[in-house]
LUMMARMAR-704399 format. One record per atom (N, C-alpha, C): x, y, z. Coordinates in steps of 0.05 Angstrom, whole numbers, plus 5000, padded with zeros to 4 digits. Example, Ala and Ser with C-alpha at 12.3 -4.5 7.8 and 13.67 -1.06 7.14 Angstrom:
2
526448865156
524649105156
526449345156
525749555142
527349795143
525850015157
END
This chain:
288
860110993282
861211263280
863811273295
866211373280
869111423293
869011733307
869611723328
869811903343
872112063358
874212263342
876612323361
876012503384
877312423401
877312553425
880112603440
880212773462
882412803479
881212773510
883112673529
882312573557
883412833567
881812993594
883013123600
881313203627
883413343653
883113343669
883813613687
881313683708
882013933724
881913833749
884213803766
884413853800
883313423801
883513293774
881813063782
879013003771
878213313759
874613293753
875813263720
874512973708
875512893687
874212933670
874812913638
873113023615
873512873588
871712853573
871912833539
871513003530
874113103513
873013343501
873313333469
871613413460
870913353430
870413603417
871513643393
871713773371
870713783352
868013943357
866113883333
866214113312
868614223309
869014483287
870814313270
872114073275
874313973251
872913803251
870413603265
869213403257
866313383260
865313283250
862213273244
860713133255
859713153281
859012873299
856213033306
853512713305
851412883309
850812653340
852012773358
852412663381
848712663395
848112333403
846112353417
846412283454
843912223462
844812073491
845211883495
844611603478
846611463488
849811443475
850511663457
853411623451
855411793468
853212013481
854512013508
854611853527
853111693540
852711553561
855911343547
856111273523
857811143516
860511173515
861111463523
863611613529
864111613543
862411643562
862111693600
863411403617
862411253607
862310953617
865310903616
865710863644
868610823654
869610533651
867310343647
868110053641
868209993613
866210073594
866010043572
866910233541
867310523561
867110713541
870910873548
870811073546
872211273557
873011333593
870411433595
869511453629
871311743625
868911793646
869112123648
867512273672
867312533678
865012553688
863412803676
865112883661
862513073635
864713023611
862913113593
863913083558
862613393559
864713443542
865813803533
864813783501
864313933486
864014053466
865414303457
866914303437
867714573422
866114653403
864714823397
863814913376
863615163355
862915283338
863015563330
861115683343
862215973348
860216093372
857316223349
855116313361
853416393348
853416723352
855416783366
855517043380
858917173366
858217403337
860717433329
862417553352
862317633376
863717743397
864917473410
864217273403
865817053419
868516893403
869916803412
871616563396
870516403394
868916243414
868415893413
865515963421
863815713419
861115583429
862515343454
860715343469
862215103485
859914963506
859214673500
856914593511
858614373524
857114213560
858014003575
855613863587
856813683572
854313473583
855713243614
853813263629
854012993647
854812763641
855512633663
855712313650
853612123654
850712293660
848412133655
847312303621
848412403614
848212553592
846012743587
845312873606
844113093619
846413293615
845213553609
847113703593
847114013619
848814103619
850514213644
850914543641
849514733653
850014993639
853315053644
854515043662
856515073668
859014923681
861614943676
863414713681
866214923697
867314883718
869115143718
871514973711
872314843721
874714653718
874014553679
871614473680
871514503648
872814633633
872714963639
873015123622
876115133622
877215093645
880915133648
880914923620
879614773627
881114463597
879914553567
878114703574
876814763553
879614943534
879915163548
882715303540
885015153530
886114973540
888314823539
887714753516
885014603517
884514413492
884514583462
883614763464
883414923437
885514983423
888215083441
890615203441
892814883428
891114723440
893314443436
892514353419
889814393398
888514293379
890214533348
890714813361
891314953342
888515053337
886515033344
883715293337
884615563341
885915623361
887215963370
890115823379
891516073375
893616153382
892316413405
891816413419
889816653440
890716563464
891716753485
892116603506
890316773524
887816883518
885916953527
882716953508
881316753515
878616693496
876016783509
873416843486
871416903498
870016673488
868216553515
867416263507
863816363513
862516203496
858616273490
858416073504
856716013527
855115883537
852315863540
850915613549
847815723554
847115883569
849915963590
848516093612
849316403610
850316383593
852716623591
855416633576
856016853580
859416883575
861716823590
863316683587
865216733611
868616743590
869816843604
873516853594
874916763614
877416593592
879116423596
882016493599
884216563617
886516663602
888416513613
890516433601
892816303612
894816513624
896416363641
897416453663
899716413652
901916583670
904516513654
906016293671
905116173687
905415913704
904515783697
903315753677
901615553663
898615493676
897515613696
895615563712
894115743690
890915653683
888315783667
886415973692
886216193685
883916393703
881816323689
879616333697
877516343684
875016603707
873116793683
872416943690
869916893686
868716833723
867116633722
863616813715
864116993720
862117323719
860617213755
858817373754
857517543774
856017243793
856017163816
854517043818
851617153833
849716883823
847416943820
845516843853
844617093862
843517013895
840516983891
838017023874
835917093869
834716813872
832816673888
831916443883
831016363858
829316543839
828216483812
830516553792
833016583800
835316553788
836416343788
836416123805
838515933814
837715633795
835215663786
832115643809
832915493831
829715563854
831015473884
828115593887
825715413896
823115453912
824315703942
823515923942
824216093966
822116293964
820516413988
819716663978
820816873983
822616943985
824617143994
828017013987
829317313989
832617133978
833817184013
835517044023
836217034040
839116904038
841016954064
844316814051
844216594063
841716404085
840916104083
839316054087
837915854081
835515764082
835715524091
832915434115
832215174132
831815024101
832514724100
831714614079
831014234094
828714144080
828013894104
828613624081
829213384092
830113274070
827513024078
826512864062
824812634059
821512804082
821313014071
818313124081
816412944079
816212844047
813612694050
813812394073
816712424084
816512174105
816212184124
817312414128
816512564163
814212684169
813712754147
811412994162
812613314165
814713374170
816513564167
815713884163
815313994162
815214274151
816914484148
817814714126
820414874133
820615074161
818715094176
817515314201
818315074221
818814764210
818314594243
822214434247
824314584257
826014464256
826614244267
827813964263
827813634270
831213584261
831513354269
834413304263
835213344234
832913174220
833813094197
833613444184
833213674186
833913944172
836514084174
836614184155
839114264143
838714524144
841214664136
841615024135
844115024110
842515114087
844415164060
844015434053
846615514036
846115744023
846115633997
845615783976
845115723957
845215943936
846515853919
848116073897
848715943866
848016113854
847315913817
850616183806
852315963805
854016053779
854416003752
851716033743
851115853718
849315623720
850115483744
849215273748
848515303776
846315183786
845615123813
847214973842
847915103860
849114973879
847615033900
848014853924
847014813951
849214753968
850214973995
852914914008
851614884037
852614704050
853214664075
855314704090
855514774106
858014824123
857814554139
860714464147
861214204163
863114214171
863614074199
865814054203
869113894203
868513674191
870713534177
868913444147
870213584127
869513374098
870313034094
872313074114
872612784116
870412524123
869412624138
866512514155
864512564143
864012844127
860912874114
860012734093
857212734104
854712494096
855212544064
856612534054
856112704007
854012474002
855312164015
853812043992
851311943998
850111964023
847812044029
845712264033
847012474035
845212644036
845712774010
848012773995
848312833968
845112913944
845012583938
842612533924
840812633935
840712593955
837112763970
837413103961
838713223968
838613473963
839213573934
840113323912
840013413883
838213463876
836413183874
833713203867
831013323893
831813483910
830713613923
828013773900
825013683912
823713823904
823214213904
825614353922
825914563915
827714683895
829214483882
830314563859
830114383831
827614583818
826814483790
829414293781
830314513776
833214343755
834914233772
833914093789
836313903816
838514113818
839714013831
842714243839
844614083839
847714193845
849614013855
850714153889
851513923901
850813963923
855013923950
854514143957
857814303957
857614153996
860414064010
860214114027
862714134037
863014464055
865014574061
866114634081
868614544089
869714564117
871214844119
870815034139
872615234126
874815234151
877215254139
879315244155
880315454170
880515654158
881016034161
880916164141
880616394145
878516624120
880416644101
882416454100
883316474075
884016144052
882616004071
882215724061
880315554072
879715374054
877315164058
877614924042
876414744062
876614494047
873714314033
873214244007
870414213999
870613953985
867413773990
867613623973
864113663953
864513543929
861613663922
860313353907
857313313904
857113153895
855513333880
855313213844
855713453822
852813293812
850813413805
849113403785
848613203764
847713013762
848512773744
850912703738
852712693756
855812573757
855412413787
854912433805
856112363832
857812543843
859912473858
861412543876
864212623857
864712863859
867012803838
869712913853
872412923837
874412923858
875313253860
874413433848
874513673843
871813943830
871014053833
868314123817
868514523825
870314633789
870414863796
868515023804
866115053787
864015253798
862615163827
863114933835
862614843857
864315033884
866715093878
869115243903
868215473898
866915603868
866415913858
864115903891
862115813889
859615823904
860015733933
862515513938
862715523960
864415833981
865915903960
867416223973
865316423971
863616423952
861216633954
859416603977
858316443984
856816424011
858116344031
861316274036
862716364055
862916614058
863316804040
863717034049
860817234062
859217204043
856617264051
855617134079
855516974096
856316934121
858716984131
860117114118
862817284147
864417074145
865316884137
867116724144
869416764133
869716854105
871816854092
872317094076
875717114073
875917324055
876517394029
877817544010
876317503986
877417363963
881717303969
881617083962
882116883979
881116593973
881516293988
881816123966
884315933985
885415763975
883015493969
882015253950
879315233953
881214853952
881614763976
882614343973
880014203967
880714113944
879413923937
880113613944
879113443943
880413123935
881513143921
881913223895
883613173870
886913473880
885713653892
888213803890
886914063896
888614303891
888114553900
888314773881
885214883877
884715163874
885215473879
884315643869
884615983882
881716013865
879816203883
877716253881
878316573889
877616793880
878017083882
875317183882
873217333899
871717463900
870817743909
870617943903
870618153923
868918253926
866618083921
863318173934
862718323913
859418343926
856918503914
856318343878
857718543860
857218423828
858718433821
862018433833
863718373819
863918113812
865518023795
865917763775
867417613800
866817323794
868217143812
870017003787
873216983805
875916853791
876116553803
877316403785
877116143785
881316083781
881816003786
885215873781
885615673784
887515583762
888415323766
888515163744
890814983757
891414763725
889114613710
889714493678
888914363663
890514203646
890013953656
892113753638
890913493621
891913553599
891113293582
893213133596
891512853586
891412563594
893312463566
890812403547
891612323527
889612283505
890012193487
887812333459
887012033445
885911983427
884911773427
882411763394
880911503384
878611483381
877411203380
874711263381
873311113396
869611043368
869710823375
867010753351
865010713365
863410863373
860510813375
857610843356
END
């Protein structure tokens, strides 16, 4: 099967994005895994989907899969490329779209700097929202990592416990506060707290240095990707439970490894804003 695609990139957090309204691809998991694959394939760290929406109030359908090909409710830096990509394909002439997701709705608008907003909606604090094992919602929670090795309990604090907040923008996140990102444990304590038995659907897992209430520096290790060099809904959730602990205000500047964000929040249920570039790489196809 011939497969066209375009390479494309937010802040560093890289993508395949594919067009399945001008082509007909009945994409499985390993022809993702075969996209993903940075030695053999494409390499990426999610594959994008365009699709027709099922919702006549929308423009587009739009699904993202991982690069273990585990499929992703939400992408924020996704969605900036997501925009670009449609507009550069010729699907819309729109420089504002409504995109259908599994998790929801969100909108896309271009900037006249060329930088993409995306409107990320409401984030979500409810433990059986996020999902996230809690009996109560709280803005952190004690969390213990390798229990069945210790012996451990959430009531018995030990080195090895942690203090996260935790906030689902679509997708599940877990934030730590730290004090140099430079130094924090991602790629160890990363994995432990993905597949943490308090979150069914694993999480991706944020850790944030905050500099002053109007910037912070984050790195995240993402949900069946690893460690990646940028991860928008990741900064959405790290400014939301900065602020919800007092730290920050309501907009912050959000440094990534790959580059720099604007994250806009102003509490309670208002919608959380996302900014920032989206640039194709380069376009291509590929036979799997």
């Amino acid at each position: 099967m011939l497969i066209r695609f375009t390479k494309m990139h937010g802040l560093g957090n890289d993508f395949v994005m594919l067009d399945l309204i001008s082509q007909s691809i009945r994409l499985k998991k390993e022809h993702l895994l075969h996209l993903a694959a940075r030695r053999t394939g494409v390499g990426c760290d999610q594959i994008l989907t365009v699709e027709p929406p099922t919702d006549p109030d929308m423009d587009f359908f739009y699904r993202a899969y991982n690069a273990d090909g585990s499929e992703a409710e939400q992408c924020g830096n996704g969605a900036r490329c997501f925009l670009r990509f449609v507009r550069d394909r010729g699907l819309t002439t729109k420089t504002c779209i409504k995109v259908q997701t599994h998790s929801g709705s969100i909108e896309c608008r271009l900037e006249s700097d060329g930088n993409i907003t995306v409107n990320m909606g409401r984030p979500r604090l409810a433990p059986e929202e996020i999902p996230f094992e809690a009996t109560r919602e709280a803005i952190t929670y004690p969390i213990c990592l390798n229990a069945s090795e210790t012996g451990c309990t959430m009531s018995a604090h030990r080195d090895h416990d942690l203090e996260i907040a935790v906030v689902s923008m679509g997708n599940p996140h877990a934030i730590l506060l730290v004090d140099d990102v430079d130094t924090a444990p991602v790629a160890s304590i990363g994995p432990l707290l993905e597949r943490h038995e308090r979150f069914p659907n694993r999480v991706n897992v944020g850790f944030m240095q905050v500099v002053d209430r109007h910037s912070i520096r984050l790195r995240v290790y993402e949900r069946g990707a690893g460690e990646t060099l940028a991860c928008g809904t990741g900064g959405c959730a790290a400014v939301v439970a900065g602020r919800l602990q007092g730290l920050l205000d309501e907009n912050v500047s959000v440094a990534f490894r790959g580059g720099i964000a604007k994250v806009q929040w102003k509490g309670n249920d208002a919608p959380v804003y996302l900014t920032g570039p989206a640039t194709r790489v380069y376009e291509g196809r590929l036979h799997v």
